[in-house]
N, C-alpha and C positions, 0 to 999 in steps of 0.2 A: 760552332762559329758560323758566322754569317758568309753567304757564299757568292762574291760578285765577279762579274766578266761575263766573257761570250758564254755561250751554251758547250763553248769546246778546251778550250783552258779552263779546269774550276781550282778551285782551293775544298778539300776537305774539311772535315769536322776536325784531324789530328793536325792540318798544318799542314797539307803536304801538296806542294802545287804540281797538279795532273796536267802534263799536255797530250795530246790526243797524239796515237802513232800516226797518224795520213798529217801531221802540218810537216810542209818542206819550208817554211818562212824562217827567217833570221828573227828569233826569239830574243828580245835582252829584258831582263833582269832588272829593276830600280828599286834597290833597295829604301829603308826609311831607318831611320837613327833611334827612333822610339820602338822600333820590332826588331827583337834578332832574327839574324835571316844569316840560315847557312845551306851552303853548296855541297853534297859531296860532304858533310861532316864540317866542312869549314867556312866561320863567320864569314862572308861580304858585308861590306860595307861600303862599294861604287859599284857601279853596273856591271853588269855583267851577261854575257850571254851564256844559251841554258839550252840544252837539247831534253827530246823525252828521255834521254839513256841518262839523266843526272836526278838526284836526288832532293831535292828543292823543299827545306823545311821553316815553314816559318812560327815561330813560338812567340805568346802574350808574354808581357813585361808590367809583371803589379805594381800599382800607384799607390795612393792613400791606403792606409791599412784604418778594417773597418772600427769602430766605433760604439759601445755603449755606455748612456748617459743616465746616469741615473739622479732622481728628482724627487727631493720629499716635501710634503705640504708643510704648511707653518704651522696646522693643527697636528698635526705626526699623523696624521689618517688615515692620509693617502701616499702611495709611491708610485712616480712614473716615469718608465721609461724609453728613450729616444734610442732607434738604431741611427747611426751613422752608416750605411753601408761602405763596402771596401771598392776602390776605383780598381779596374783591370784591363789594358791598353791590349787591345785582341786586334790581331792581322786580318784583312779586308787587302784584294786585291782590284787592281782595275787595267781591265787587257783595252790597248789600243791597237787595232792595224792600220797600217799607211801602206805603201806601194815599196819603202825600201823593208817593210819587215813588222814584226809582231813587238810589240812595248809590254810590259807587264809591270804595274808600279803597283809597289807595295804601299799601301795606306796605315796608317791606326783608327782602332775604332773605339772610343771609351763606354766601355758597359761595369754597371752598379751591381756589384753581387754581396748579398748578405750572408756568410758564411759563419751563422751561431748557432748556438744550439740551446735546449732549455737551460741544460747544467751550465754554460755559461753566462747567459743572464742570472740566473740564480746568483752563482757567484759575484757576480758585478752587484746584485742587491745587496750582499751578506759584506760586501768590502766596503758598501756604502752604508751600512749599521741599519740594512732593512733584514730584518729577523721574523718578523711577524705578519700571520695574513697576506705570504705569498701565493697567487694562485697560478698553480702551472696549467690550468687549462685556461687561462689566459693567452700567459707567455706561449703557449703553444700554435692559441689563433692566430696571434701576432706571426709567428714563423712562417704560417701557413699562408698569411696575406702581410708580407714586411713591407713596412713603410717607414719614411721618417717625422709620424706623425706620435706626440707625445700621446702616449700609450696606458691606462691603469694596470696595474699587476699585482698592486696591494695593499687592502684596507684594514683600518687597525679598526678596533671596538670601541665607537664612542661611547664617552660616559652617560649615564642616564643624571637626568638634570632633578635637584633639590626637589621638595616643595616649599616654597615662602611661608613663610606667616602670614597670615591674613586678620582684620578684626573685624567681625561681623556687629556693624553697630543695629542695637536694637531700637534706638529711640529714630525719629524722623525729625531732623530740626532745618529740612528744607520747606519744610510746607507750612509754615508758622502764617495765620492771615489768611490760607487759602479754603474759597468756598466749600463747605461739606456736602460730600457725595454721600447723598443714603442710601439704604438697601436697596430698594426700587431703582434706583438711578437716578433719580432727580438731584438736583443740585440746591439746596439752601443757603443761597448766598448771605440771608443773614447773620449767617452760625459762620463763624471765621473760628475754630479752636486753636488755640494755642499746643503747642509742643508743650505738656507737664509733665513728670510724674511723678508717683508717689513712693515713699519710704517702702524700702527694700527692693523696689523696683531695677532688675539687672538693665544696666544702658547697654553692654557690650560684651562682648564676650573674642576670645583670640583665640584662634584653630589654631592646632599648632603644625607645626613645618617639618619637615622632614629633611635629614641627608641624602645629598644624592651617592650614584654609584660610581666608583670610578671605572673606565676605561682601559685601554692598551693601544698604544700606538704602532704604527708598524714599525718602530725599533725595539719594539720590545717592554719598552718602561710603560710605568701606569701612566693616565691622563686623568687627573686630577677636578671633579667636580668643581662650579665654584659655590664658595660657601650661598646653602640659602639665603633669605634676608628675611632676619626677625621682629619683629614687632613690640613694642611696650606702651603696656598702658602705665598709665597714671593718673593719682585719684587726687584732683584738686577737692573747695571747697563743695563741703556736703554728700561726700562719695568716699568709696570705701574700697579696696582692692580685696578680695577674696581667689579661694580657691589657685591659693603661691603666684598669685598674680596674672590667672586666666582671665578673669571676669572684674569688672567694675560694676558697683551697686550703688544706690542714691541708700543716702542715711538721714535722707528729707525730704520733705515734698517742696515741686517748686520749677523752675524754668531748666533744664538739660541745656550746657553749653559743650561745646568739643572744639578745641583747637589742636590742629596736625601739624607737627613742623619735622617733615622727613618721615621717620619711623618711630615718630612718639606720638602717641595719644592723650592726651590732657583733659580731664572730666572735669564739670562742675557742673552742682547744681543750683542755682540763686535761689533763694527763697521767697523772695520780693519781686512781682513785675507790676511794671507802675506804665501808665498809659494819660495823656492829656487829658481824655475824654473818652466817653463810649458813643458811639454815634453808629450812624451806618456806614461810615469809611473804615472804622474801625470794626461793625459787625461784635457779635454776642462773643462776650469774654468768657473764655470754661479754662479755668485751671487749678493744678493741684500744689498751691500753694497760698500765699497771702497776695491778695490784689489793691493796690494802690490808685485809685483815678484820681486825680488831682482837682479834678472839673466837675460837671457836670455827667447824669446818665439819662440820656435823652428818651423819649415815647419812645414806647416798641423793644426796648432792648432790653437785653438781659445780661447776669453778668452771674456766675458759680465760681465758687473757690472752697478748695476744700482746708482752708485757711481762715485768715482775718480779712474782711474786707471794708477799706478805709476809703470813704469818698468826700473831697473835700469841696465837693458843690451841693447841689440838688438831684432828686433823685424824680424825674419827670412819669407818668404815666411807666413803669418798669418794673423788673421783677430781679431782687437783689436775693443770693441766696448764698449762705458761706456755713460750713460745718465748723468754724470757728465764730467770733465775733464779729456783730455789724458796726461802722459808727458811720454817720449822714450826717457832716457838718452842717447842714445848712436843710433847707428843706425836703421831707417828702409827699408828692402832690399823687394821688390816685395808683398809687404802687404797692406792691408786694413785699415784702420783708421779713427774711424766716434767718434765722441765727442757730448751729446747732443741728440744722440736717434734717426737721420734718420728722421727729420720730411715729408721728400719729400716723402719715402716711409711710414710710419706711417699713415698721414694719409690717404693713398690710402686700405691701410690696413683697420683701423676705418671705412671707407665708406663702407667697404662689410662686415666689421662684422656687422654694422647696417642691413643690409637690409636681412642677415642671420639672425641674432635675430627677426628682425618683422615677417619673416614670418614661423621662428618655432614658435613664440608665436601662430599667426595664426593655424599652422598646428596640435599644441596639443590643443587647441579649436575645433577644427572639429571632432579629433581625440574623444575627448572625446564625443563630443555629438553624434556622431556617433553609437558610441560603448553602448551608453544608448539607443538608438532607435532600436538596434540589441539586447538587452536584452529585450526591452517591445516588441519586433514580436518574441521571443526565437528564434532569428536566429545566429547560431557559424558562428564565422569570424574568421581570420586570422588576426594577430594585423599587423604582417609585412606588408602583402597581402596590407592592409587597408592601412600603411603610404605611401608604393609604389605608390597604385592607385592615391590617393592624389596628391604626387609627379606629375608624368604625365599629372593628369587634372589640376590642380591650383597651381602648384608649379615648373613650367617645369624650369623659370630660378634659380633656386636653386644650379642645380649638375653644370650648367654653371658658374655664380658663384664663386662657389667653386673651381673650374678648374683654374678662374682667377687668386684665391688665392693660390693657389698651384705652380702656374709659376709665380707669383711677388715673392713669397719666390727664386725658384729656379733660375728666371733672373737676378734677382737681387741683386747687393752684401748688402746685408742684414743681418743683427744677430737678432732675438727676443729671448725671454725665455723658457725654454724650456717648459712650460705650453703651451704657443702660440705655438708653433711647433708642440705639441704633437695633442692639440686639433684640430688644421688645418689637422694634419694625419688622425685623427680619421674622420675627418667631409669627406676626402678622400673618406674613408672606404666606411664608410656610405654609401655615396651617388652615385658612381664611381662606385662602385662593390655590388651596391643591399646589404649593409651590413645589412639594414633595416630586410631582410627576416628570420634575427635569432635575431631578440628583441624579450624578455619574458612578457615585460609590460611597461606599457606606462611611469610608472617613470623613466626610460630609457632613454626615447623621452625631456619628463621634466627636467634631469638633465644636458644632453647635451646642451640645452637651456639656463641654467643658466651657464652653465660654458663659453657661449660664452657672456653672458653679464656680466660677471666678467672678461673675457678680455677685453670687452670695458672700462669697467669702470681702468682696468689697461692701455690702451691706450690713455683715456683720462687725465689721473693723469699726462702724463707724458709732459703734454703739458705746464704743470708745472711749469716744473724744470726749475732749472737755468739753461743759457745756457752754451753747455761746449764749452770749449777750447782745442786746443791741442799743445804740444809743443814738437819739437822732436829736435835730430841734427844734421839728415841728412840720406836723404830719395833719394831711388833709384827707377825706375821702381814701383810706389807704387800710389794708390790712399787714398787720405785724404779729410773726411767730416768733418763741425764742425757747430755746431747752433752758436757757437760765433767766434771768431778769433785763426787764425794760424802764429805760432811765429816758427819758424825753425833758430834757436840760432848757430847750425854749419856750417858744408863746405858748407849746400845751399840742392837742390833737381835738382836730375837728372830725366828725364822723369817722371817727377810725376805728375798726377791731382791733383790740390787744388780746393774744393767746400768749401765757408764759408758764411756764415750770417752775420758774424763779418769782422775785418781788415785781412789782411796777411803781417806777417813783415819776410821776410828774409834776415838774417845779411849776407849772402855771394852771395853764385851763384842760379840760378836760370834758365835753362837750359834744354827744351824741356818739351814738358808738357801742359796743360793749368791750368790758375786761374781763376777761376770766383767765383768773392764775390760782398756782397753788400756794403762791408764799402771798406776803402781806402789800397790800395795795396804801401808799401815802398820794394824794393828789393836793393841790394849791386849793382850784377851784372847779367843782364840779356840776354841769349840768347849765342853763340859761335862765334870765329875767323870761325867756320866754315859754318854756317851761316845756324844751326841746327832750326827748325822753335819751336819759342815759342809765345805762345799766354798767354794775360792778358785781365780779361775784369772785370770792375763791373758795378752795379748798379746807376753809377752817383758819386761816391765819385772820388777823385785824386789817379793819377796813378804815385808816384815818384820813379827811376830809377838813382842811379849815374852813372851807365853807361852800355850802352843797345849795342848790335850789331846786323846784318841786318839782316832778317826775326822776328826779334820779331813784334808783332801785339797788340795795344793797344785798347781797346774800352772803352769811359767812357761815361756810357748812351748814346745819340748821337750821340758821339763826339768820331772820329776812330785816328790811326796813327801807321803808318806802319814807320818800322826803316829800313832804306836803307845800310846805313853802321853805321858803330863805331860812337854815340852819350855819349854825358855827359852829366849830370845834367838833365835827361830828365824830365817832368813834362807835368803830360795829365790834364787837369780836363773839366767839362761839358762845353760844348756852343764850344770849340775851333777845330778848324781844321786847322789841319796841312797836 
């Protein structure tokens, strides 16, 4: 207890008021109503005087009694507890002297004492349904440093949280219209490709989710996960749900559309994209499906579909290329026209992408065992270094080659997708300009590999298809291929090549140029008054003409005839010589 007055009257630690034997003063006594205070064994309560020969005891008087609060979170996670310490009214005296005598008035003094122990917090958790994830070296620091400051003492085990479902879409239908970035990095703002893809083509695919774990609260009870959140596909037009509903696949070729509302995914594929015009706002149309232009297809552009493609204008200075059918309502002027896929060029194509895939599979075989033999001697390589050297000794026709493939794209009026374009660039790269010497790792070497037997196996699909046709209404200065037959329904063709596989029917003129098909050629009117040179030739089928004029040149299988002047009704077919 705290000890006030002179240095000669004190109050002890027990309560017990010392006067000094040398005071001859008249001592009294002032008691206080909040401290017992007894004389001699008996309570006072009014003043009193007090000599050193009396007994003068004075005793604390407890107040508040103390206090634990206990406190649980809304997650049950946590428990926390508050002391309230306990109040205790402790005697404090205060000596006065004056000239008639000595005053000693008793005071109160309020001091906070926290009087718990661990087992009692404990208990005060357990009465308040805190069971779990009590720590008593907590509650213990707390005792050691008490305060009435809210305090932790016990954490429950949060649950471990799901995993969602996720849908990883495979198709890109944000970037539809936007310039194409090549391998090198350049940007071909002419080439805007479309979002397409082809039959079988997976658009998406759903990870699947997971339950979470549940928890423990500090009362005890579990804390319950909240459910993951799952995902669902659905297979609109032209799409197909496989693998119990992981995956969606196109059952067409054709435009990828995805609409999201909450946790549904909604696939279609259209089969049909149609466009006003192809110009340079619009930039070169590539898609794998049927293509509609309503207009015109202006100089310079291009347009692939691995479909039908329908143009309801003119076909200007352009290069029109569809693995189905063509039709050119209206004119084509100085342009290109292949229906059907190029198979003359394709497979020349397919032949060196073969022999490109055999011998990267080879080369990431070597690679890799190579790279194990240089790990068991601990000797650092250069991965690059390593596929170059390769190259050089057992690979030398490789970059040649590729060189091949590089200039049948460029001599040749050809169109492929831009996949095959891209990856012939790249393979350029590679091989042309030592691109090898900045690979990080061999899945690298591995992915180029498969990407080039994923164009085979696109090269080989198309071998497929049905053959196309084309059908225009009048073609100038233009070349035209078709795997099937050529029907030219207007004024006829000026200077035009026809290549076909199929028949060629032309309702009118027919007027410098050549035809060579394998089926049976019918034309209106062949060749000029001015005696402009046209050639027809097939395979062995009938060559009929109503009426031909001089330089035209006919060949049916072995069988030739040349037109000297103005003929009607002409008629070539095999075995005859004229």
């Amino acid at each position: 207890m705290m000890v006030m007055g002179t240095n000669k009257i004190t109050l002890n630690e027990k309560g017990k008021v010392i006067l000094p034997g040398d005071l001859n003063q008249h001592v009294q006594l002032v008691p206080h109503s909040d401290i017992a205070v007894t004389v001699n064994g008996k309570q006072v309560r009014e003043p009193v005087s007090i000599s050193g020969e009396d007994n003068v005891e004075l005793a604390a008087v407890k107040g508040d009694q103390g206090k634990i609060t206990v406190e649980i979170s809304k997650d049950r996670l946590s428990a926390y507890v508050t002391l309230t310490p306990a109040v205790v009214i402790a005697p404090q005296i205060e000596v006065e002297y004056t000239p008639n005598g000595v005053t000693v008035k008793v005071l109160p003094q309020l001091k906070a004492e926290y009087p718990f122990t661990t087992e009692a917090i404990v208990q005060a958790l357990k009465e308040n349904g805190v069971v779990y994830g009590i720590s008593r070296e907590k509650i213990s620091s707390l005792l050691k440093k008490p305060s009435e400051t809210k305090t932790l003492v016990a954490e429950g085990t949060p649950f471990k949280p799901g995993v969602d479902e996720s849908v990883n879409l495979l198709i890109d239908t944000e970037n539809n219209n936007q310039p194409e970035i090549l391998p090198d990095g350049r940007v071909d703002f002419r080439q805007k490709r479309l979002t397409s893809v082809d039959i079988g083509q997976v658009l998406a695919v759903k990870i699947p989710g997971k339950p979470g774990e549940p928890g423990t609260g500090v009362d005890g009870r579990p804390i319950e996960p909240p459910d993951y959140k799952r995902m669902e596909l659905q297979a609109g037009e032209g799409t197909l749900l496989q693998q119990n509903g992981f995956s969606v696949v196109s059952t067409g070729r054709g435009l990828p559309l995805v609409q999201r509302n909450k946790n549904t995914w909604i696939f279609k594929v259209i089969p049909v994209y149609q466009v006003e015009e192809v110009t340079l706002s619009t930039g070169n149309l590539e898609f794998n499906g049927d293509l509609v232009v309503n207009k015109d297809v202006a100089e310079g552009m291009s347009v692939f579909a691995a479909g039908d493609v329908k143009i309801g204008g003119s076909v200007y200075g352009a290069k029109i290329v569809a693995l189905g059918d063509v039709i050119v309502s209206k004119n084509v002027i100085s342009s290109f026209v292949n229906a059907g896929g190029m198979s003359q060029y394709l497979e020349n194509l397919k032949i060196k992408f073969q022999s490109i895939n055999k011998s990267l599979i080879q080369l990431v075989e070597l690679v890799v065992l190579l790279q194990e033999r240089c790990r068991q001697l601990n000797k650092e390589v250069c991965l690059g270094q390593l596929i170059v050297g390769l190259i050089n000794k057992k690979f030398s026709h490789l970059p040649k080659t590729i060189n091949e493939l590089v200039h049948l794209l460029k001599n040749k009026k050809v169109v492929v997708s831009s996949e095959v374009r891209n990856l012939i660039t790249e393979l350029e790269l590679k091989f042309r300009r030592l691109g090898w010497l900045k690979i990080k790792s061999i899945e690298e070497l591995q992915q180029l590999q498969q990407r080039v037997s994923a164009v085979m196996d696109f090269l080989e699909a198309q071998d497929n298809e049905e053959k196309g046709n084309v059908t225009v209404s009048y073609a100038i200065n233009s070349n035209i291929e078709a795997e099937g037959s050529v029907y030219i329904a207007g004024k006829g063709c000026i200077n035009t090549n026809i290549n076909a596989k199929g028949n060629v029917t032309i309702d009118a003129v027919f007027r410098g140029g050549i035809i060579s098909c394998k089926g049976a050629v019918k034309i209106n009117e062949a060749g000029s008054e001015m005696g402009v040179k046209t050639v027809i030739k097939t395979g062995g089928s009938p060559v009929k003409i109503e009426k031909a004029y001089q330089n035209v040149f006919i060949t049916v299988g072995s069988s030739s005839k040349n037109i000297n002047g103005t003929e009607y009704k002409v008629y070539v077919r095999e075995e005859q010589n004229q």
